[in-house]
FISEKOL-643901 format. One line per field, with one value per atom (N, C-alpha, C, O): residue number from 1; residue in three letters; chain; x negated, y, z negated; atom name. Coordinates in pm, 1 decimal. Atoms other than C-alpha are relative to their C-alpha. Example, Ala and Ser with C-alpha at 12.3 -4.5 7.8 and 13.67 -1.06 7.14 Angstrom:
<rs>
k = [1;1;1;1;2;2;2;2]
r = [Ala;Ala;Ala;Ala;Ser;Ser;Ser;Ser]
c = [A;A;A;A;A;A;A;A]
px = [-89.0;-1230.0;-90.0;-193.6;82.0;-1367.0;77.0;26.1]
py = [-119.0;-450.0;120.0;118.1;-119.0;-106.0;109.0;219.8]
pz = [0.0;-780.0;0.0;-66.5;6.0;-714.0;-73.0;-89.9]
a = [N;CA;C;O;N;CA;C;O]
</rs>
This chain:
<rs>
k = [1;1;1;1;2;2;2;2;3;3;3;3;4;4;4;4;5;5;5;5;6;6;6;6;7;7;7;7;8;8;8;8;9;9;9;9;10;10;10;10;11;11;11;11;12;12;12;12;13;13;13;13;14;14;14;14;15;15;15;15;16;16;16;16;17;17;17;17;18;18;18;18;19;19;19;19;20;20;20;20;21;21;21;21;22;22;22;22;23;23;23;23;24;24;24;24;25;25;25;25;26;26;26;26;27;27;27;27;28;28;28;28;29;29;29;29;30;30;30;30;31;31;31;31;32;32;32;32;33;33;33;33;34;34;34;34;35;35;35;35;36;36;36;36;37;37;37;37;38;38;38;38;39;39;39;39;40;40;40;40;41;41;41;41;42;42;42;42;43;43;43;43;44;44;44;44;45;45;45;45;46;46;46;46;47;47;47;47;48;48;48;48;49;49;49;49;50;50;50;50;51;51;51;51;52;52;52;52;53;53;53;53;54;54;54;54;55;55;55;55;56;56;56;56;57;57;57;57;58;58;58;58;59;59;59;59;60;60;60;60;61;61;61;61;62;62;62;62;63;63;63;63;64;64;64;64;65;65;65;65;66;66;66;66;67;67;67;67;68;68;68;68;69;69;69;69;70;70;70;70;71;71;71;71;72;72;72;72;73;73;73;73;74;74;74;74;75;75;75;75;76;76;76;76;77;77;77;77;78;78;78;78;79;79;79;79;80;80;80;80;81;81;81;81;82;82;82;82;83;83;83;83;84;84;84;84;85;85;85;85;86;86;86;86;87;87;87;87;88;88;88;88;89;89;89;89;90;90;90;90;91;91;91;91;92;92;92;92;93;93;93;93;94;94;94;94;95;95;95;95;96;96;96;96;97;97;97;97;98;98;98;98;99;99;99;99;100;100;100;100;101;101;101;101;102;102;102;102;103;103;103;103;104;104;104;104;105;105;105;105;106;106;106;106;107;107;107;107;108;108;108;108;109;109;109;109;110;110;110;110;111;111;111;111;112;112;112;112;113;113;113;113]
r = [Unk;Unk;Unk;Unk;Unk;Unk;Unk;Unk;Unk;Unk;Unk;Unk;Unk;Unk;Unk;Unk;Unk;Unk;Unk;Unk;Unk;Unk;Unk;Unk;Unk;Unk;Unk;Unk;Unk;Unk;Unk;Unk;Unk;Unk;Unk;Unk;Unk;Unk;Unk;Unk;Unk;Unk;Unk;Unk;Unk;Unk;Unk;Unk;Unk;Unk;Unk;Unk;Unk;Unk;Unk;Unk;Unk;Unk;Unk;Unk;Unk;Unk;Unk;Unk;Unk;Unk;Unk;Unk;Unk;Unk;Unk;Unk;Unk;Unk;Unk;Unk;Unk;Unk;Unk;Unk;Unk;Unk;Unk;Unk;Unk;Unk;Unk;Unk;Unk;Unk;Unk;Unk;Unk;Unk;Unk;Unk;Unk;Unk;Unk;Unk;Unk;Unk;Unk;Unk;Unk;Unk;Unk;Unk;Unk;Unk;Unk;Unk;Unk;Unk;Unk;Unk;Unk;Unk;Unk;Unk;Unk;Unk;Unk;Unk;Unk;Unk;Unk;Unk;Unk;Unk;Unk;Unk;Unk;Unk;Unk;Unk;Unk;Unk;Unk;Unk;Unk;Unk;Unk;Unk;Unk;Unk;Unk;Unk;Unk;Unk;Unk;Unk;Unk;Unk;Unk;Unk;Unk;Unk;Unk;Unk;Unk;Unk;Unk;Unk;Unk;Unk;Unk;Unk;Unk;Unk;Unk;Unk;Unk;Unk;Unk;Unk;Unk;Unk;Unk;Unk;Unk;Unk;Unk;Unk;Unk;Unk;Unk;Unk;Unk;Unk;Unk;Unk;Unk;Unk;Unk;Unk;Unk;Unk;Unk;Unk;Unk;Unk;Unk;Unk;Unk;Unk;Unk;Unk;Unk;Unk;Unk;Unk;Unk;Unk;Unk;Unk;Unk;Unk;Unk;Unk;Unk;Unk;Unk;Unk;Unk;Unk;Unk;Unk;Unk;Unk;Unk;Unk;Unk;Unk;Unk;Unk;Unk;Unk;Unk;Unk;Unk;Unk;Unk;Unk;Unk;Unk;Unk;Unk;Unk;Unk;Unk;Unk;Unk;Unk;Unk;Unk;Unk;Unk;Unk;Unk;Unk;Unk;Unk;Unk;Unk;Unk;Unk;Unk;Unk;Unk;Unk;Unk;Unk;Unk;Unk;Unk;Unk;Unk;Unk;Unk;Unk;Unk;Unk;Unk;Unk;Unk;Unk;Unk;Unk;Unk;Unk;Unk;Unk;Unk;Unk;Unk;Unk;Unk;Unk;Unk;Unk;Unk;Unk;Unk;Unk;Unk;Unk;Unk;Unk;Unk;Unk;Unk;Unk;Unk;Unk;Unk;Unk;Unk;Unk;Unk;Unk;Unk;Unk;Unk;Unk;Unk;Unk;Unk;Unk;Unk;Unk;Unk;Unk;Unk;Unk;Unk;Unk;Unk;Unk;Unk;Unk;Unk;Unk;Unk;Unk;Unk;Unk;Unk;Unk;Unk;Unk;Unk;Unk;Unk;Unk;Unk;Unk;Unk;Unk;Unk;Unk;Unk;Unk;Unk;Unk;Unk;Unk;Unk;Unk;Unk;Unk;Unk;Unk;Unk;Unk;Unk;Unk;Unk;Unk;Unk;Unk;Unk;Unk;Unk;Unk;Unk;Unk;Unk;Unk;Unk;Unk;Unk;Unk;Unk;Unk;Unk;Unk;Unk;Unk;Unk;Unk;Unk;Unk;Unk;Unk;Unk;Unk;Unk;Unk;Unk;Unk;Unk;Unk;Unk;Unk;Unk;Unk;Unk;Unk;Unk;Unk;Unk;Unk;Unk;Unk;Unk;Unk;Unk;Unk;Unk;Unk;Unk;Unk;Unk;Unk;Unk;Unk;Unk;Unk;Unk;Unk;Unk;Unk;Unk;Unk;Unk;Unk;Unk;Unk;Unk;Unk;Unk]
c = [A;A;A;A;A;A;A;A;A;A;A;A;A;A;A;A;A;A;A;A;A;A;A;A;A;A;A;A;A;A;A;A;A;A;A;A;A;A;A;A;A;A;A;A;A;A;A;A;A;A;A;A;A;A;A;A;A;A;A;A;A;A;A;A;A;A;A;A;A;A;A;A;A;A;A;A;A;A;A;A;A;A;A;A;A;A;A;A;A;A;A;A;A;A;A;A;A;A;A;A;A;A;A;A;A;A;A;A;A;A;A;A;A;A;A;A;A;A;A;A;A;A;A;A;A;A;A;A;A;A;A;A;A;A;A;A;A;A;A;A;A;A;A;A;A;A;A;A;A;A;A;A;A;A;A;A;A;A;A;A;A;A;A;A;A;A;A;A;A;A;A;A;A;A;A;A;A;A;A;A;A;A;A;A;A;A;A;A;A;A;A;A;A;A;A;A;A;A;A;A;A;A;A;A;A;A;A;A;A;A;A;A;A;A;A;A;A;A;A;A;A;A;A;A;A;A;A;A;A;A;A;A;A;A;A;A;A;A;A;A;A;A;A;A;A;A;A;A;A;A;A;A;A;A;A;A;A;A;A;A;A;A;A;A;A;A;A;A;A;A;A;A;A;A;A;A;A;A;A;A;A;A;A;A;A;A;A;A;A;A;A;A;A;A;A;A;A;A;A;A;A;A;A;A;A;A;A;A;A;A;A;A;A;A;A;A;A;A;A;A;A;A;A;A;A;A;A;A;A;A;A;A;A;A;A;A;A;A;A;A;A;A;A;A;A;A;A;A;A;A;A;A;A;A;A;A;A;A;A;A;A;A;A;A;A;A;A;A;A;A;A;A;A;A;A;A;A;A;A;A;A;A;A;A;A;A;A;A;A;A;A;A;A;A;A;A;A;A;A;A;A;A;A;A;A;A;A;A;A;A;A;A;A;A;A;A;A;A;A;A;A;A;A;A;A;A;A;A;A;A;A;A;A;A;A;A;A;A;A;A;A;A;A;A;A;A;A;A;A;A;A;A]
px = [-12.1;-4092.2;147.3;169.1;-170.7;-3698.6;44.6;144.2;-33.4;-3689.4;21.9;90.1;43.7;-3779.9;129.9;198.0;-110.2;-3481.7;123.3;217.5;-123.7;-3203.0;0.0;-94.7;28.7;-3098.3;63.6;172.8;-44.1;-3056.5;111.0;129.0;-144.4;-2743.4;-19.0;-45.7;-11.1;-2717.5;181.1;274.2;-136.9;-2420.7;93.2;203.9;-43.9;-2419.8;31.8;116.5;-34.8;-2436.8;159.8;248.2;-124.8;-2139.6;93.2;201.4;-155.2;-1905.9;0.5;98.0;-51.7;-1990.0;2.1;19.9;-56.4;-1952.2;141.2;189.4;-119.2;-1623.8;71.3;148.3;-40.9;-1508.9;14.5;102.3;20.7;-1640.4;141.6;206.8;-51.8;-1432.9;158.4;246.3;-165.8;-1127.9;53.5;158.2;-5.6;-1156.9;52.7;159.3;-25.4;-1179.2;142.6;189.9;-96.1;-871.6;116.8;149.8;-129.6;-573.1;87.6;153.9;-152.6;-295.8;-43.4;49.6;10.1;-468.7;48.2;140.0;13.5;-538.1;170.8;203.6;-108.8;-170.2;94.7;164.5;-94.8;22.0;-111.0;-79.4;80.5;-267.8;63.4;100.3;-86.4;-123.7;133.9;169.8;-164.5;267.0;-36.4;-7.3;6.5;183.1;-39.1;13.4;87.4;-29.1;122.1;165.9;-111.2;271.3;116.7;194.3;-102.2;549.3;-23.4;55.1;43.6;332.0;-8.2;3.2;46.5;262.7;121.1;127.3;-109.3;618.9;103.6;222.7;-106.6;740.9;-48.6;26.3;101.9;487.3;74.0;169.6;-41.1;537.6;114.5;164.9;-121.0;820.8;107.7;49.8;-32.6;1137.6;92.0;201.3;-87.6;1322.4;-93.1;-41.4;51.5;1008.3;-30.2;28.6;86.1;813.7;15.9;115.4;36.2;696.2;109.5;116.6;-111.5;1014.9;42.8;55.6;-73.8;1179.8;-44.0;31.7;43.5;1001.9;-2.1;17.1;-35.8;1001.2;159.3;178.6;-121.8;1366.7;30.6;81.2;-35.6;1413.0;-45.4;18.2;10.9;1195.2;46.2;52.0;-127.6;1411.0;119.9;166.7;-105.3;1707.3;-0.8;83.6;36.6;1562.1;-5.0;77.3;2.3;1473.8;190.9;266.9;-140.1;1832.5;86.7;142.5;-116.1;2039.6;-52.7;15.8;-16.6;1817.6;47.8;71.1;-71.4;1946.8;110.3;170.6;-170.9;2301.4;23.4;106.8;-51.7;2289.7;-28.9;50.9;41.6;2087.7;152.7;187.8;-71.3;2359.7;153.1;237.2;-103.3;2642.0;29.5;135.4;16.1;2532.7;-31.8;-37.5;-26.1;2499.7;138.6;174.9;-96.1;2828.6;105.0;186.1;-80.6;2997.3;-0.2;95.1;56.0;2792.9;70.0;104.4;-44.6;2941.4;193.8;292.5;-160.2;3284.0;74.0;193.8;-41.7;3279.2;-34.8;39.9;-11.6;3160.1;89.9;95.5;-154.2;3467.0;86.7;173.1;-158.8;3718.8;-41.9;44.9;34.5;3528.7;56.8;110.6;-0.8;3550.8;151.1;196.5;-116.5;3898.5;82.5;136.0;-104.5;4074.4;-95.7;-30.4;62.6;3768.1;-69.2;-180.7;54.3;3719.7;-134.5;-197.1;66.9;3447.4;-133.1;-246.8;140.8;3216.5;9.8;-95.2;17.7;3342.7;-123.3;-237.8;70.6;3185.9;-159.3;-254.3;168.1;2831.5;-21.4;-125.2;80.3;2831.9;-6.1;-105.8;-6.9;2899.6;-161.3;-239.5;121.0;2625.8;-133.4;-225.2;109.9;2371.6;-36.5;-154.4;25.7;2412.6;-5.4;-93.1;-41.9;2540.3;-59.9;-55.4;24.6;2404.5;110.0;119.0;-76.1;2707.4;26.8;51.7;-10.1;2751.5;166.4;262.0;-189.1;3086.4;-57.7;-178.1;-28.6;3159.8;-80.5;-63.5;44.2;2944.0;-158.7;-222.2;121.8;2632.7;-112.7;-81.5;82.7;2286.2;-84.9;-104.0;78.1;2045.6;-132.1;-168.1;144.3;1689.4;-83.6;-60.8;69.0;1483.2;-152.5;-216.2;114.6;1149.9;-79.9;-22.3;106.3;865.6;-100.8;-161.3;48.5;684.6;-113.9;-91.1;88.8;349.5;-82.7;-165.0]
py = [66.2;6272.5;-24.9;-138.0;-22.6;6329.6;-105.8;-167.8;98.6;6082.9;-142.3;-219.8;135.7;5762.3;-18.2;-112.8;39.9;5828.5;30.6;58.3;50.1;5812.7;-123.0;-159.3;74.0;5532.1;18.7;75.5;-25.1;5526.4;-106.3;-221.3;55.8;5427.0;-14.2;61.4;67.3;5176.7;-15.8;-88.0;2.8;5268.0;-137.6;-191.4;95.5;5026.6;-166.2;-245.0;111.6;4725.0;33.0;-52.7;-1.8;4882.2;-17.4;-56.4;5.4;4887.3;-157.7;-196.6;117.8;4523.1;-107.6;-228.1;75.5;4403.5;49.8;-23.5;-35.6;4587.5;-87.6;-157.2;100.4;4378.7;-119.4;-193.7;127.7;4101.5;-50.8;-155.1;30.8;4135.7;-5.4;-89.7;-13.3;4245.1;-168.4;-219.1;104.9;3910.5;-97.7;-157.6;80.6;3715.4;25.7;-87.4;-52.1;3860.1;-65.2;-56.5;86.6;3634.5;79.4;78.3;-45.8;3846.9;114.7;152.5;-129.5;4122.7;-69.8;-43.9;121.5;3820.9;-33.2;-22.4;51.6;3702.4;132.6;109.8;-138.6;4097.5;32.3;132.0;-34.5;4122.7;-90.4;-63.4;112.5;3848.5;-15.7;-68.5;-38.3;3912.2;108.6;98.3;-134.8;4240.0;22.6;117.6;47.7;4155.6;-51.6;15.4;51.8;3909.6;57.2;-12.7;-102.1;4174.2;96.2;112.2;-109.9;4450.2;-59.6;14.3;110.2;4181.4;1.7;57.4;19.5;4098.4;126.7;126.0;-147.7;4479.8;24.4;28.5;-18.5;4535.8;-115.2;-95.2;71.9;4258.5;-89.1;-113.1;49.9;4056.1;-23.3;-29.4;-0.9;4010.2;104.1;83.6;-64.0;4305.4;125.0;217.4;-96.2;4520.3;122.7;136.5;-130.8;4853.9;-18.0;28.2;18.6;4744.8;-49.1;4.5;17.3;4548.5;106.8;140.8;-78.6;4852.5;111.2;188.9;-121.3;5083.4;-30.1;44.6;60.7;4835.9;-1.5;0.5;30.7;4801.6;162.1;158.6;-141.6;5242.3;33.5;74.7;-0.2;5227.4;-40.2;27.9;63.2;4959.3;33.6;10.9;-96.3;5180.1;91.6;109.4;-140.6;5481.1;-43.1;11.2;55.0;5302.5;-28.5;-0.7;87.9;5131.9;154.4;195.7;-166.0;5486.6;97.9;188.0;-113.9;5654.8;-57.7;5.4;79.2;5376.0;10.7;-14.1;14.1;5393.4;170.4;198.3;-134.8;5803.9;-14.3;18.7;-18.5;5751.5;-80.7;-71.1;123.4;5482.0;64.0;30.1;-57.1;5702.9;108.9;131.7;-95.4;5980.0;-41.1;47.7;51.3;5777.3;-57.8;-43.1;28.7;5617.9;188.1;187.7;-91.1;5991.8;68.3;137.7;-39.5;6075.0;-83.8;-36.1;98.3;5764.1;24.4;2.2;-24.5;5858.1;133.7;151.7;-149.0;6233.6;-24.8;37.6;22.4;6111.1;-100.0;-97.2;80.6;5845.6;81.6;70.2;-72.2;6095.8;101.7;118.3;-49.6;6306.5;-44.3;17.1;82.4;6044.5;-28.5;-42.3;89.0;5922.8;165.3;159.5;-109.4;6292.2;114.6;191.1;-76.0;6485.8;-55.2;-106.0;30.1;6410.4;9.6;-96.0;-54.2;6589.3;-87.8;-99.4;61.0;6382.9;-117.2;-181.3;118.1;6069.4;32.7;-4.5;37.4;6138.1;63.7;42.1;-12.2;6300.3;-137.8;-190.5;112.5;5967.5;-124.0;-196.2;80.4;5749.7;22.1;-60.5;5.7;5941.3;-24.6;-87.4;42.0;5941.8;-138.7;-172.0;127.9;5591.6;-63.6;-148.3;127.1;5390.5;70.5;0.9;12.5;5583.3;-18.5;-120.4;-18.1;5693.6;88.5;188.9;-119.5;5908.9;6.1;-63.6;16.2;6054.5;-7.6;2.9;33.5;5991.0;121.9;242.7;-145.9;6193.8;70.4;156.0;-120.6;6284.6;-108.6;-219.6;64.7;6165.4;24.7;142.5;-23.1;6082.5;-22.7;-98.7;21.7;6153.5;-50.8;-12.9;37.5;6011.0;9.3;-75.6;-98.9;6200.0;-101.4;-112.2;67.3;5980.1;89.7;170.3;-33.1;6107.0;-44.5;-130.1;69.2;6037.6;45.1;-31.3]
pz = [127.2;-1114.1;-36.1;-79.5;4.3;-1147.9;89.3;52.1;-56.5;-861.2;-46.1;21.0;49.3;-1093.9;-40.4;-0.6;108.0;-1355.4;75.3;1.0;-67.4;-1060.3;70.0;139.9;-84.1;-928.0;124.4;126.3;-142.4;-530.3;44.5;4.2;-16.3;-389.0;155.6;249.1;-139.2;-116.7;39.0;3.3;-36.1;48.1;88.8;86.6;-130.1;343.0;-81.3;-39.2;82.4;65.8;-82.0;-86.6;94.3;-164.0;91.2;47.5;0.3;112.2;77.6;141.8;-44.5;214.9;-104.0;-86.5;173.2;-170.7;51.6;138.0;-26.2;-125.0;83.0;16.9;-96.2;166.0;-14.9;29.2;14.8;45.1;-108.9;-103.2;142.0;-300.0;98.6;116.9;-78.0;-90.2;50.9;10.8;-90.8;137.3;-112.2;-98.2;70.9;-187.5;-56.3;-67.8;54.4;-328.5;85.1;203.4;-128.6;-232.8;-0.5;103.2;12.6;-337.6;162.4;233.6;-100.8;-47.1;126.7;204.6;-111.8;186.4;38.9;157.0;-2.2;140.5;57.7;156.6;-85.5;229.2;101.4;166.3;-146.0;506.0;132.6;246.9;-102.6;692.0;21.1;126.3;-11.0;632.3;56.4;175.6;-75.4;745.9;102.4;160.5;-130.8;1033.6;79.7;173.2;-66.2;1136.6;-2.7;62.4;5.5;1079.7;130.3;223.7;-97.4;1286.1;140.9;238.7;-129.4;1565.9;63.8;173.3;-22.0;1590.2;20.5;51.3;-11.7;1594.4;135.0;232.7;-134.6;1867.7;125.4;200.3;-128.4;2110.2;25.5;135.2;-8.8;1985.7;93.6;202.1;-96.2;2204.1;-49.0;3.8;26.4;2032.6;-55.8;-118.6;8.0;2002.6;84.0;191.3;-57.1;2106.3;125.1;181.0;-81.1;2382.2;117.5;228.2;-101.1;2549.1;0.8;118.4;-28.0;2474.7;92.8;151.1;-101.5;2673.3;151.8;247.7;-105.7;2922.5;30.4;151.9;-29.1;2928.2;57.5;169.7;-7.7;2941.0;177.8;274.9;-111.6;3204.2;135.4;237.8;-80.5;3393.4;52.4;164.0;-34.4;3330.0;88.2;176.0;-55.4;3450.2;172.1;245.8;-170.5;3840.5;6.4;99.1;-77.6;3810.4;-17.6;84.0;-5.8;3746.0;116.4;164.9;-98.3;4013.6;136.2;239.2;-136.6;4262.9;-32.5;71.9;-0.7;4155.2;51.6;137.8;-80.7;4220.3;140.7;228.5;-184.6;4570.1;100.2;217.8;-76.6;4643.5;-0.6;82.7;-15.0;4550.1;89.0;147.4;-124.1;4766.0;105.2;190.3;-122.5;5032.2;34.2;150.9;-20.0;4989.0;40.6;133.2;-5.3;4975.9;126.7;162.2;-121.8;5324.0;82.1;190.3;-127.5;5505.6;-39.5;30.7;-4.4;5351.9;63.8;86.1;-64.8;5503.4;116.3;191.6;-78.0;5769.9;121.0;243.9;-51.7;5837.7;1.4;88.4;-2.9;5758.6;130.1;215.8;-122.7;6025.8;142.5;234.6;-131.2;6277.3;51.9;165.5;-40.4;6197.6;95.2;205.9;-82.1;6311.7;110.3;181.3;-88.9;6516.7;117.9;106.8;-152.2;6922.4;-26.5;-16.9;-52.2;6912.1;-96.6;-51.0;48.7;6624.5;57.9;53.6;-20.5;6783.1;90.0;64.6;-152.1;7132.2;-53.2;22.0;3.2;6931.2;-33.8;6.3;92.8;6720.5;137.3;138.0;-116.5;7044.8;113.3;160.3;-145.8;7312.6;-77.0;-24.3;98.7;6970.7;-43.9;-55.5;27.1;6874.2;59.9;42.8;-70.0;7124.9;157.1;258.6;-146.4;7432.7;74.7;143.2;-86.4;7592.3;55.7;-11.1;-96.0;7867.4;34.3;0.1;-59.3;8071.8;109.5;133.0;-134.5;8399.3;82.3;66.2;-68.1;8641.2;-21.4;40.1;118.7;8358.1;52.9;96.1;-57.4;8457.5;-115.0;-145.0;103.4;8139.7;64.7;154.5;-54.9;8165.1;-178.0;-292.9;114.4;7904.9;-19.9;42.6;24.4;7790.7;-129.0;-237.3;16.8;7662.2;-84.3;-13.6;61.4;7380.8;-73.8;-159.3;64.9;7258.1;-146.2;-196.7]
a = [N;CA;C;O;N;CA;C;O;N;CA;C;O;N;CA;C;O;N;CA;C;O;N;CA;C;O;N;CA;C;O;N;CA;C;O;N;CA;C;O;N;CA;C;O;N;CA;C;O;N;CA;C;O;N;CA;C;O;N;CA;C;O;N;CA;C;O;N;CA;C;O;N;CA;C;O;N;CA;C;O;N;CA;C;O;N;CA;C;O;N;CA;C;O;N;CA;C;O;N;CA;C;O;N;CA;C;O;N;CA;C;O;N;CA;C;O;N;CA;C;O;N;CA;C;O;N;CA;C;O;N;CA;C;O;N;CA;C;O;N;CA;C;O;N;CA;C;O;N;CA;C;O;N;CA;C;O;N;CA;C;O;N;CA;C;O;N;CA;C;O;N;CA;C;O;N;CA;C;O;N;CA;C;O;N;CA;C;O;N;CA;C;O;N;CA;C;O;N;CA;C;O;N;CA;C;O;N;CA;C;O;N;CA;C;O;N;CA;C;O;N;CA;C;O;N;CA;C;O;N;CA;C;O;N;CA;C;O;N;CA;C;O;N;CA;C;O;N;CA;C;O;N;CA;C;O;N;CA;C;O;N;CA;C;O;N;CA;C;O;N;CA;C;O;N;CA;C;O;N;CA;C;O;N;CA;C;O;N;CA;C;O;N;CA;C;O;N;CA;C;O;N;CA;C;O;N;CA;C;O;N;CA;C;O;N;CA;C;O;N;CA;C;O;N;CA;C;O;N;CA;C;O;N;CA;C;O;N;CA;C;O;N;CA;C;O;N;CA;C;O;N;CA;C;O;N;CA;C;O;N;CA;C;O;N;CA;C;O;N;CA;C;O;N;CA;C;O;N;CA;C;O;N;CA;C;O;N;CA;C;O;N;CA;C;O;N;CA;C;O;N;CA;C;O;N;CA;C;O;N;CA;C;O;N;CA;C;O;N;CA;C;O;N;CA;C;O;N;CA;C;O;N;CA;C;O;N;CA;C;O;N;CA;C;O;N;CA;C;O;N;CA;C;O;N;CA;C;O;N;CA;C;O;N;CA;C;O;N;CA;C;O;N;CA;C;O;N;CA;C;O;N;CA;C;O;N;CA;C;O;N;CA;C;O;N;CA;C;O;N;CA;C;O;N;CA;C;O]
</rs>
């Protein structure tokens, strides 16, 4: 009996009156769309979010090639100053690279599978 004298509440209608009223509402309509085109433009823009993480990331590859590239340069420089005053790395870097023997030496060469 208590049931008659409430009235029941349709939720799923109030919140699409709500929406509806919102939609109509220019002043909402009008900062929905500056705001929309602000957030858009922070996001993908050419000075946004997104380039930028792209760009960090870019950095990050190009600084670990400039260390790999420096430690390789410091390897070929200890190894010149090696070469320029020690007999003894010329003639490894000579019979290792270039396949050179001395006078007399007989190479055997071993086939590996």
């Amino acid at each position: 009996m208590d049931s008659l004298f409430y009235r029941k509440s349709n939720r799923s209608s109030n919140v699409k009156t709500k929406l509806v009223r919102l939609l109509k509402n220019k002043r909402f309509m009008v900062r929905f769309i500056i705001g929309s085109a602000i957030a858009l433009y922070a996001l993908v823009g050419s000075h946004g979010i997104l380039q930028r993480i792209r760009l960090q990331n870019q950095k990050a590859e190009l600084v670990a090639k400039i260390q790999a590239a420096e430690e390789e340069t410091k390897r070929l420089q200890s190894e010149a100053k090696a070469l320029e005053g020690d007999p003894q790395a010329v003639e490894k870097v000579a019979r290792e690279k270039y396949g050179m023997i001395r006078e007399g030496e007989t190479v055997y060469k071993v086939n590996r599978k």
